[in-house]
GUKE-408170 format. One line per 10 residues: number of its first residue (from 1); their letters; for each residue x, y, z of N, C-alpha, C, O. Coordinates in Angstrom, 3 decimals, always signed. Layout:
% residues N
NUM = A = X,Y,Z,X,Y,Z,X,Y,Z,X,Y,Z ~ ...
***
This chain:
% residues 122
1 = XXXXXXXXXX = +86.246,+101.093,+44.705,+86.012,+101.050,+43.266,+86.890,+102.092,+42.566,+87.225,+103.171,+43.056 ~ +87.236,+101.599,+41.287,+88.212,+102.648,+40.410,+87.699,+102.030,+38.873,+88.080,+101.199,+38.049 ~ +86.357,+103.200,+39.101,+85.872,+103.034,+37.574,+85.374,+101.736,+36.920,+84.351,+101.229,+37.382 ~ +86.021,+101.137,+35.858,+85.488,+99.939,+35.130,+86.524,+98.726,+35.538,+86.472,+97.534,+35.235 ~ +87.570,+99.511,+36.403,+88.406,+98.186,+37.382,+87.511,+97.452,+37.950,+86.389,+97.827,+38.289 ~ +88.216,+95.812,+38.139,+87.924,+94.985,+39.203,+88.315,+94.834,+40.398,+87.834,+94.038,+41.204 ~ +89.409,+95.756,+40.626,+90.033,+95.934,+41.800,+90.545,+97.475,+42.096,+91.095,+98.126,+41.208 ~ +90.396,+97.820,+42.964,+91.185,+98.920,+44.020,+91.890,+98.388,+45.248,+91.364,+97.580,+46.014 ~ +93.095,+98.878,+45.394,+93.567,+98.701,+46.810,+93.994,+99.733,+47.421,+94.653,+100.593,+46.839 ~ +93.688,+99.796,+48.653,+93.911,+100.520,+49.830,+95.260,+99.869,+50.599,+95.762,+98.800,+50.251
11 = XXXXXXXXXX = +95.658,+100.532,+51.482,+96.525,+99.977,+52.343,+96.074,+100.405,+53.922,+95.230,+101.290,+54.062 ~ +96.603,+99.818,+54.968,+97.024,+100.079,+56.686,+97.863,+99.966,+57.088,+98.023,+98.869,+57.624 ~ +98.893,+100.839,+57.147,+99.916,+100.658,+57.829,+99.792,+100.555,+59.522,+98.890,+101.231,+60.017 ~ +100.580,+99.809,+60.377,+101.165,+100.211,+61.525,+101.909,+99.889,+61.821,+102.288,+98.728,+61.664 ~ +102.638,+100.993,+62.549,+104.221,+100.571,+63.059,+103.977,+101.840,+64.121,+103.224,+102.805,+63.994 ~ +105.126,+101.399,+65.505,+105.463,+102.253,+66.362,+104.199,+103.267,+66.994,+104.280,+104.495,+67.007 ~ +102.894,+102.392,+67.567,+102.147,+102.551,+67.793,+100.841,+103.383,+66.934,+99.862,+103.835,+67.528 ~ +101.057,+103.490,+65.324,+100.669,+104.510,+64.883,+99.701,+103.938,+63.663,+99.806,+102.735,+63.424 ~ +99.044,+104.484,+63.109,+98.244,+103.724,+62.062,+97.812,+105.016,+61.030,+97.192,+106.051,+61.270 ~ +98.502,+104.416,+59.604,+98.190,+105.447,+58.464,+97.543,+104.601,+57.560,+97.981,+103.467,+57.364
21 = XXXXXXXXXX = +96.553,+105.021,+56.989,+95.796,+104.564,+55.909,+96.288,+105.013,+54.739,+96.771,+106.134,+54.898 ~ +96.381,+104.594,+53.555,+96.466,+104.779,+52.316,+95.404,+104.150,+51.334,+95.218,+102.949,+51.143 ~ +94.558,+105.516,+50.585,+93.575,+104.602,+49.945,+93.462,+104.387,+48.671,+92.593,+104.002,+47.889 ~ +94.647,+104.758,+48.643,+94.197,+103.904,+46.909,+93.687,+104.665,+45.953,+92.941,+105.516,+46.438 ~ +93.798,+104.736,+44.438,+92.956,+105.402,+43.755,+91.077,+105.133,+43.363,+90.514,+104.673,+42.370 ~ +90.612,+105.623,+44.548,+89.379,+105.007,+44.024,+88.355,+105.764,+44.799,+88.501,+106.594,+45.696 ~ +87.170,+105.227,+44.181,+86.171,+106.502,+44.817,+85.510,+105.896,+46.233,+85.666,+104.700,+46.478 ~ +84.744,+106.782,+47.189,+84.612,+106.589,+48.500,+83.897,+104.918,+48.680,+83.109,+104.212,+48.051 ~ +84.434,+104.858,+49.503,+83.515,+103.105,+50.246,+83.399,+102.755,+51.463,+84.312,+102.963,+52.263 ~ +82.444,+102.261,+51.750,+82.398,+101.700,+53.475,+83.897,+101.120,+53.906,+84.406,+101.757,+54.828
31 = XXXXXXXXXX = +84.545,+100.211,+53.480,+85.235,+99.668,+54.028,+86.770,+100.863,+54.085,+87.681,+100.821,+54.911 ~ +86.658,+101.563,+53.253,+87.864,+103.030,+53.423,+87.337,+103.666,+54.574,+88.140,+104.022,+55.437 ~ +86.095,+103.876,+54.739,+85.687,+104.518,+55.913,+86.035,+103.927,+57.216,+86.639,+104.492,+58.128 ~ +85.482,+102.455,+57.193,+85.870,+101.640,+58.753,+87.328,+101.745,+58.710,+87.722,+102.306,+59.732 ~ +88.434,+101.371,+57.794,+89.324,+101.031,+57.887,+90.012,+102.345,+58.622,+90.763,+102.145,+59.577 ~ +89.746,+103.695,+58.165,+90.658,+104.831,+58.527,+89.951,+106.046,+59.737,+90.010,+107.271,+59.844 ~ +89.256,+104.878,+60.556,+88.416,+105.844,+61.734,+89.611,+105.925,+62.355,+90.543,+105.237,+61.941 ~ +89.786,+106.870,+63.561,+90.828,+107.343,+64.180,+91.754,+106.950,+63.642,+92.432,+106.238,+64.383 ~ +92.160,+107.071,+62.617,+94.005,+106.872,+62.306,+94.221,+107.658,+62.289,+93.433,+108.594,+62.155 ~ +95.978,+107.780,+62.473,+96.674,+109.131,+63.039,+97.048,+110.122,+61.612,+97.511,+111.262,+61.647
41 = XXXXXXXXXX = +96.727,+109.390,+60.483,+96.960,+109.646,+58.834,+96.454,+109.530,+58.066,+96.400,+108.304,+57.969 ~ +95.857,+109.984,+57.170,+94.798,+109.524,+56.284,+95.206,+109.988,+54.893,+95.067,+111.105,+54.395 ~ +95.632,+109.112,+54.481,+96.468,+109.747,+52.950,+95.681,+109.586,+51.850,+95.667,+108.403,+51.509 ~ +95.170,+110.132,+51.312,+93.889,+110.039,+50.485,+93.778,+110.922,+48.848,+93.757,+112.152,+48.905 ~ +93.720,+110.326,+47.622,+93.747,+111.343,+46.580,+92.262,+112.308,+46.426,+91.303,+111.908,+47.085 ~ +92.139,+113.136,+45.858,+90.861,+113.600,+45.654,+90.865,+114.504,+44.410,+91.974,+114.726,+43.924 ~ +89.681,+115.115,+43.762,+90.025,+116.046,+42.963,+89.042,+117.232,+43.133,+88.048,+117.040,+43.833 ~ +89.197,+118.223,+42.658,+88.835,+119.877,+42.648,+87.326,+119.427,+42.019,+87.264,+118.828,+40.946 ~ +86.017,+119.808,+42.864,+84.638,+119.443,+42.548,+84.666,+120.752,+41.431,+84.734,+120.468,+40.235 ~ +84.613,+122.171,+41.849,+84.697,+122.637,+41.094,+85.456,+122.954,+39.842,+85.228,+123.812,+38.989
51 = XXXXXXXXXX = +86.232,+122.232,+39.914,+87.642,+122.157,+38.509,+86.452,+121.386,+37.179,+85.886,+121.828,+36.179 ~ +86.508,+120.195,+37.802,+85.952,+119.211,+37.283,+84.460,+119.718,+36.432,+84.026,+119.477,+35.305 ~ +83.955,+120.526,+37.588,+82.343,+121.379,+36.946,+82.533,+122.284,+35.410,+81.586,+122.486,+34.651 ~ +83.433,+122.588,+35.247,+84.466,+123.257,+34.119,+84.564,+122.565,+33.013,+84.600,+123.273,+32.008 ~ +84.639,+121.024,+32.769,+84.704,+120.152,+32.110,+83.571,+119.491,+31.306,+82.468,+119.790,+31.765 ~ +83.524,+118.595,+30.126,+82.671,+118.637,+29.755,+81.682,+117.601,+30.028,+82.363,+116.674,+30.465 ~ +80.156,+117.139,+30.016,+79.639,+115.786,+31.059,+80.440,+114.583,+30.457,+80.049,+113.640,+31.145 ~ +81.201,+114.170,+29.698,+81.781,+112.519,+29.726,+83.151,+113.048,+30.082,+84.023,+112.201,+30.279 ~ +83.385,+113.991,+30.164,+84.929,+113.744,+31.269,+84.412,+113.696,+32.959,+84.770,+112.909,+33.835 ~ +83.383,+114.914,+33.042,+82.520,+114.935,+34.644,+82.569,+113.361,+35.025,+83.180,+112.901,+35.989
61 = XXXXXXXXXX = +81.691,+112.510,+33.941,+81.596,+110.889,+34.166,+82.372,+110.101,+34.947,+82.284,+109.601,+36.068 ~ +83.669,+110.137,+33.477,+84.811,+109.370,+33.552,+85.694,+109.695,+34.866,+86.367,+108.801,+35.378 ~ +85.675,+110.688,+35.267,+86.382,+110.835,+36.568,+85.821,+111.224,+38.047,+86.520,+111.648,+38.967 ~ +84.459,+111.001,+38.087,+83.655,+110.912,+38.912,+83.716,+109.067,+39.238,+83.625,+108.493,+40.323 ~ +83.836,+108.688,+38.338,+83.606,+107.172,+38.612,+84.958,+106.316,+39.417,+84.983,+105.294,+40.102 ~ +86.017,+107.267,+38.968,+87.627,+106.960,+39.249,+88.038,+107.808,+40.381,+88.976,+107.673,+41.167 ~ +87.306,+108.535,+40.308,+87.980,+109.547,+42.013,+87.074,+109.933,+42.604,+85.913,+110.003,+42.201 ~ +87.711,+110.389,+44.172,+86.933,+111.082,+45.138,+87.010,+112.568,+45.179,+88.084,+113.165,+45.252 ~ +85.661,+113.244,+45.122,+85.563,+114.508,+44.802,+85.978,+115.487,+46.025,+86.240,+114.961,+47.107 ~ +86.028,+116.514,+45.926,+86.228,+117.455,+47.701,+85.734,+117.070,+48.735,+86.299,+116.459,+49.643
71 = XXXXXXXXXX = +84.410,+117.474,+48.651,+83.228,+117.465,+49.128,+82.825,+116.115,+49.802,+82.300,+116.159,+50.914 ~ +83.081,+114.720,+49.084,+82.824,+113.530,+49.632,+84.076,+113.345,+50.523,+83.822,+112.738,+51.564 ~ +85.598,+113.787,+50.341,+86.364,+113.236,+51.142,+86.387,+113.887,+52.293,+86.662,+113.126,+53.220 ~ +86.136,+115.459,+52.753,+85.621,+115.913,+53.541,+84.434,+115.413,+54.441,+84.462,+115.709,+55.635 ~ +83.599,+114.818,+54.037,+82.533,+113.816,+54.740,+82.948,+112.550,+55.088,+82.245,+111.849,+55.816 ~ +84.209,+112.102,+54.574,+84.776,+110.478,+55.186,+85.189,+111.075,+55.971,+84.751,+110.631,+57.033 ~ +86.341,+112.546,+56.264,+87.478,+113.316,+57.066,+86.461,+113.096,+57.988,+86.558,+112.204,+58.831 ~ +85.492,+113.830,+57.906,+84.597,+114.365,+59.293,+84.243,+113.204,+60.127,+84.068,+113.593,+61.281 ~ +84.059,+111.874,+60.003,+83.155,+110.871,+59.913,+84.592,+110.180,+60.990,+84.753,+109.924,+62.183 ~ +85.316,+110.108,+59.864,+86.389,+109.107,+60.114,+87.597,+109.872,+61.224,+88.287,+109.041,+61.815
81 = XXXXXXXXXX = +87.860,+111.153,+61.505,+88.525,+112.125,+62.281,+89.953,+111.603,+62.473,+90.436,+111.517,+63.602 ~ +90.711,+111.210,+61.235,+92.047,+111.072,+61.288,+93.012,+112.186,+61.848,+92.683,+113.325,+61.515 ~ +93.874,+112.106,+62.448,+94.675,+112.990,+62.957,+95.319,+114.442,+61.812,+95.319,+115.672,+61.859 ~ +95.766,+113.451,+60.939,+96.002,+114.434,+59.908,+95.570,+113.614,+58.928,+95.552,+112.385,+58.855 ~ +95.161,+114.613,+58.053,+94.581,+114.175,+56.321,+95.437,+114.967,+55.190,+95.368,+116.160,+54.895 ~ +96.049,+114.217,+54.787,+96.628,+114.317,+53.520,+96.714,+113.443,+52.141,+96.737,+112.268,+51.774 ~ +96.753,+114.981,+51.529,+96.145,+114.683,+50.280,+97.278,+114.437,+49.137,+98.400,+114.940,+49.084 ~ +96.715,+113.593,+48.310,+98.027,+113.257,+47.225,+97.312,+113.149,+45.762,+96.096,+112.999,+45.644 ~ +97.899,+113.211,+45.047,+97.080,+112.494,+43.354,+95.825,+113.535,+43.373,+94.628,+113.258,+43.305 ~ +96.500,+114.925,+43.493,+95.177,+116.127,+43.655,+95.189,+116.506,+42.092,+96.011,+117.042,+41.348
91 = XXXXXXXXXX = +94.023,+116.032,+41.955,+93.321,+116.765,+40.159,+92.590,+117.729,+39.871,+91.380,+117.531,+39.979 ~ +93.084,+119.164,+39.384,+92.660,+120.248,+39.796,+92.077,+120.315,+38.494,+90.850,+120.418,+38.501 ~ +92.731,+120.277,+37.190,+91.520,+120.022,+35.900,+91.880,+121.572,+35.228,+91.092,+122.285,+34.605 ~ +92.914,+121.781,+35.462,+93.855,+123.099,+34.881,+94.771,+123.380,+36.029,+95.206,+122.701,+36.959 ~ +94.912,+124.613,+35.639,+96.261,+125.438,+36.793,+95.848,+125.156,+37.767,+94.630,+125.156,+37.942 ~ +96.876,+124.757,+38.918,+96.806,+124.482,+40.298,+95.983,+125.327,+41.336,+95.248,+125.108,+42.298 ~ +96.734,+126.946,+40.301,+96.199,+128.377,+40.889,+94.682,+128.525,+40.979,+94.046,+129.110,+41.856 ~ +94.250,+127.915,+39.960,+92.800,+128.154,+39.607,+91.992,+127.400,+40.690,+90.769,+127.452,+40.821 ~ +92.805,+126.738,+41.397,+91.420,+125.951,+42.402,+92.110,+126.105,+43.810,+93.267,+126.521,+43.866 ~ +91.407,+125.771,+44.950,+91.901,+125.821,+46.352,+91.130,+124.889,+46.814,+89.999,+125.063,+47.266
101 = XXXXXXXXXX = +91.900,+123.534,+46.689,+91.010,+121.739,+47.185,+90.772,+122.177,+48.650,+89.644,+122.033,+49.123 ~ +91.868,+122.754,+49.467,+91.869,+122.905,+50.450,+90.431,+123.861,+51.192,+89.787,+123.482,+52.170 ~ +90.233,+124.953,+50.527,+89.462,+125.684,+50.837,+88.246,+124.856,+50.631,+87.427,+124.943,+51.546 ~ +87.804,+123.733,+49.212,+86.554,+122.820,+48.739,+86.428,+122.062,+49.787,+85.353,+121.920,+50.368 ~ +87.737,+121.384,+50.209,+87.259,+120.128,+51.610,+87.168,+120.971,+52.380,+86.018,+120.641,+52.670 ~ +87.406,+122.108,+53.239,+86.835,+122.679,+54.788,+85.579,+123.324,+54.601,+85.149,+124.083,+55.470 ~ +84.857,+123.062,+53.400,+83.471,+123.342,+53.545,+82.574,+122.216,+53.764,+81.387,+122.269,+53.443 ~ +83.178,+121.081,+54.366,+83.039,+120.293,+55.524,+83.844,+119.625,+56.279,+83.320,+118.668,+56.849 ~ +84.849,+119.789,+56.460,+85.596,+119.414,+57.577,+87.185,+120.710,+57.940,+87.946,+121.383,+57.245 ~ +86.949,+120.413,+59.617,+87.537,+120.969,+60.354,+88.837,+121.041,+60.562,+89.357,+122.048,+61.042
111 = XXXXXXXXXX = +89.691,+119.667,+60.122,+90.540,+118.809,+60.689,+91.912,+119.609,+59.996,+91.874,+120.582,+59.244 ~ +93.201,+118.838,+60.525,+94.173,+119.292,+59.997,+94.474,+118.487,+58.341,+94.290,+117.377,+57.842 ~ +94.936,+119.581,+57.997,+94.862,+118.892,+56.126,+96.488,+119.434,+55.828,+96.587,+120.660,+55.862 ~ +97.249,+118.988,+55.659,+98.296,+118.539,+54.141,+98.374,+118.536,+52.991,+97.501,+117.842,+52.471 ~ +98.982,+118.966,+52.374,+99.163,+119.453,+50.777,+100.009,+118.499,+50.236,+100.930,+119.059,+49.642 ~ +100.102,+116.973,+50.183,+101.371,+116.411,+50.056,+102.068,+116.272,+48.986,+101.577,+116.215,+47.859 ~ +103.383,+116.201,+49.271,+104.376,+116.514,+48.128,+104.969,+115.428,+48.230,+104.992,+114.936,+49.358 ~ +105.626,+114.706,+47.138,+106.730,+114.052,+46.744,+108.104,+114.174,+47.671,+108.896,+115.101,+47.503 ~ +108.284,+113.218,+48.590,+109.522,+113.218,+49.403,+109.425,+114.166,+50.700,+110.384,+114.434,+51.423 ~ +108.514,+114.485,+50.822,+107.872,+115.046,+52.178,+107.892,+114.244,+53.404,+108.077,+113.027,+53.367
121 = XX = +107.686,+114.966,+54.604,+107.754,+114.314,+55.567,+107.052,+115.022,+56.438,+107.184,+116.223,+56.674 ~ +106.045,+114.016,+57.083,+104.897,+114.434,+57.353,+104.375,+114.274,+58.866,+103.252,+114.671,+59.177
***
C-alpha cells in the first residue's frame, strides 16, 4: 500500500545466483515480507520515526500511510534476515544531521545495513 494509491510495486530481482528485493514506495505488507526472506538484498525506503514525531498530526498521517517507519522495517529486517539491507528514499523530516535512521532501525535489528546512495555499488 502507498497511501490513497491503488497500486504499489515491489520488485525481485535474480540473476547470477542472487536475489534482491526492491520494495517499492509503500508501507509494510505480508507479501514484501514473504517475498524478501533470505534475500541476499533488501532495498527498502523508510523514514526517521522520530523526525516524523516533530511534525504536526496530519503530516504524522499523511506519511505514515505512504511509508515505512524505522522501527517497522527493522521488524521485516529481523523477520525476513536479508543479507544486506539497504536503505534508499530515507525521510528524515529536516537536516539529515538531526536524525540517525541507522541507529532507529538497530533498535531492532542486528543485520548489516547500508546508507544507499545514488550510483553506488553495493
Amino acid at each position: 500500500m502507498h497511501g490513497s494509491w491503488p497500486q504499489a510495486f515491489g520488485y525481485t530481482v535474480e540473476a547470477g545466483g542472487r536475489r534482491m528485493v526492491i520494495s517499492g514506495d509503500i508501507t509494510p505488507c505480508a507479501a514484501l515480507a514473504e517475498a524478501c526472506t533470505g534475500c541476499d538484498v533488501l532495498v527498502h525506503q523508510v523514514y526517521s520515526a522520530a523526525g516524523l514525531a516533530r511534525l504536526t498530526a496530519s503530516v504524522q498521517r499523511d506519511h505514515s500511510s505512504f511509508h515505512t517507519p524505522s522501527r517497522e522495517l527493522a521488524q521485516l529486517a529481523s523477520k525476513a534476515k536479508p543479507k544486506l539491507l539497504l536503505l534508499y528514499h530515507q525521510l528524515c523530516f529536516g537536516p539529515r544531521e538531526a536524525v540517525d535512521l541507522e541507529k532507529e532501525i538497530r533498535q531492532g535489528y542486528s543485520g548489516k545495513i547500508v546508507d544507499g546512495r545514488d550510483l553506488g555499488i553495493y
